[in-house]
C-alpha positions, 0 to 999 in steps of 0.5 A: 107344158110347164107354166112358168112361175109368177112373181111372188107366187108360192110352188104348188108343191110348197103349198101343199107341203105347208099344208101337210106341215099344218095339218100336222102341227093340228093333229099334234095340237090337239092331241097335246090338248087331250092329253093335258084335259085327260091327264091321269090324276094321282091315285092317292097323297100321302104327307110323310112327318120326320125331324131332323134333331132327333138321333142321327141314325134316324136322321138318315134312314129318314133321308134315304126313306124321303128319296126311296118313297119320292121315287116310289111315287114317280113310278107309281102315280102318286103325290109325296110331300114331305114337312118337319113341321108337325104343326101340320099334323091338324085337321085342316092339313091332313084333309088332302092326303090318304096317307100319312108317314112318321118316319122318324118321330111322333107327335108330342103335342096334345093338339096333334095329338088329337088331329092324328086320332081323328084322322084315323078314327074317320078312315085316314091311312098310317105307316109308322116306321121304328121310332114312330111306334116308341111308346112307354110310361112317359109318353103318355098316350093310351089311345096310340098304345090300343092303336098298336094292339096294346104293344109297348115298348120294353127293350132292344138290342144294341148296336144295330144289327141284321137279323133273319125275318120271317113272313107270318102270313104270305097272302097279305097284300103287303107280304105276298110277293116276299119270301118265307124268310130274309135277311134284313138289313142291320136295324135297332130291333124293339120287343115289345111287351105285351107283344101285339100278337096277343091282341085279336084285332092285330094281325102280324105280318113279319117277325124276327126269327127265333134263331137270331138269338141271343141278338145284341152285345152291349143290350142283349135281347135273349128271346121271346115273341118279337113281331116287326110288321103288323097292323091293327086290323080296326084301321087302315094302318101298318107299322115297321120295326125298320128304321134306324140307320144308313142300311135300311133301304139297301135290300131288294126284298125289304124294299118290296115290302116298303113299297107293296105297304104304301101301295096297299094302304094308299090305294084302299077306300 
């Protein structure tokens, strides 16, 4: 016999409904909550340095290096900031961060100057792309020259151009998923002498191929050892001829290399 409904009662059937509504904003709640208390942190932090009144080439590939990197850290677990104050290129500011980046500029202050030698000399992480590795007579800097392998500035071609790499040591983590050799996308390429392969310290990665000369047509580089990705193997570093201009991070396969370099340094103790 069915009972007959008591003004103001709430249906059995709602009840337990309500219930089961409950239970499940519960489960959701608490899930919600362990998901927040066991976050995954970041793996790592880097701090990328680049200017924006220096050449308008390398304003740009500094751009498109911002969002290719902040990208990059979205899919990848881990933290990117970026500053054109290289002011914050002190002790106190470089602390937080595993990695830094120059990527389109160096440090001309004797100040931070010296936080960067400090920060290397005590384990920090460096990617240096194009303009950030320019040294010459006027720089003034010994210790970034022997932190380079020695290599120093001699000449480049003009203007920007593609040019065939090839991969010197395809069992480095930062070059083992790239192939022997590739195109790369047009760039201002720097010979360096004494070329860095000299040094026993450095170890080569990726170096223009012989067969792209005579490269140039207004400043001509006619031949001789021109190495574009290496590291001083005294430091957790690496340095990239790469970036002048829009075109640097339209190849698939140079981008490979961008990333398995941030990656490679980022995660190393």
């Amino acid at each position: 016999m069915k009972r007959a409904a008591v003004p103001g009662e709430i249906p059995r059937r709602a009840c337990l409904f309500t219930g089961f509504q409950a239970l499940c904003a519960a489960t959701l709640l608490m899930f919600s909550w362990n998901g927040v208390a066991v976050a995954k942190e970041p793996a790592f932090k880097v701090l990328a340095f680049y200017s924006t009144d220096v050449e308008p080439d390398h304003v740009h590939a500094a751009k498109d290096a911002l969002a290719f990197f902040q990208d990059l850290a979205a899919k990848n677990n881990f933290v990117f900031d970026a500053t054109t104050d290289w002011g914050k290129l002190s002790e106190s500011d470089l602390k937080p961060y595993r990695l830094i980046l120059w990527l389109n500029n160096f440090p001309q202050t004797p100040e931070q100057r010296a936080a960067f030698e400090k920060y290397m000399e005590h384990g920090g992480g460096w990617l240096g792309l194009h303009v950030a590795g320019y040294n010459d007579k006027t720089t003034n800097w010994p210790w970034f020259v022997d932190f380079l392998g020695g290599a120093v500035f001699y000449t480049n071609n003009w203007p920007p151009l593609p040019a065939k790499l090839a991969v010197d040591d395809r069992t480095h983590p930062v070059t083992r998923q790239l192939p022997a050799t590739y195109l790369a996308p047009a760039n201002e390429w720097y010979l360096w002498k004494p070329s860095p392969r000299l040094n026993r310290n450095v170890q080569v990665l990726v170096t223009l191929d012989p067969s792209n000369y005579p490269i140039g047509v207004k400043d001509v580089i006619t031949g001789g050892d021109l190495p574009v990705v290496w590291t001083n193997t005294r430091y957790r570093m690496i340095y990239m001829n790469m970036g002048h201009g829009e075109k640097i991070y339209s190849d698939a396969t140079q981008n490979e290399l961008f990333k398995n370099a941030i990656l490679w340094l980022g995660n190393q103790k």
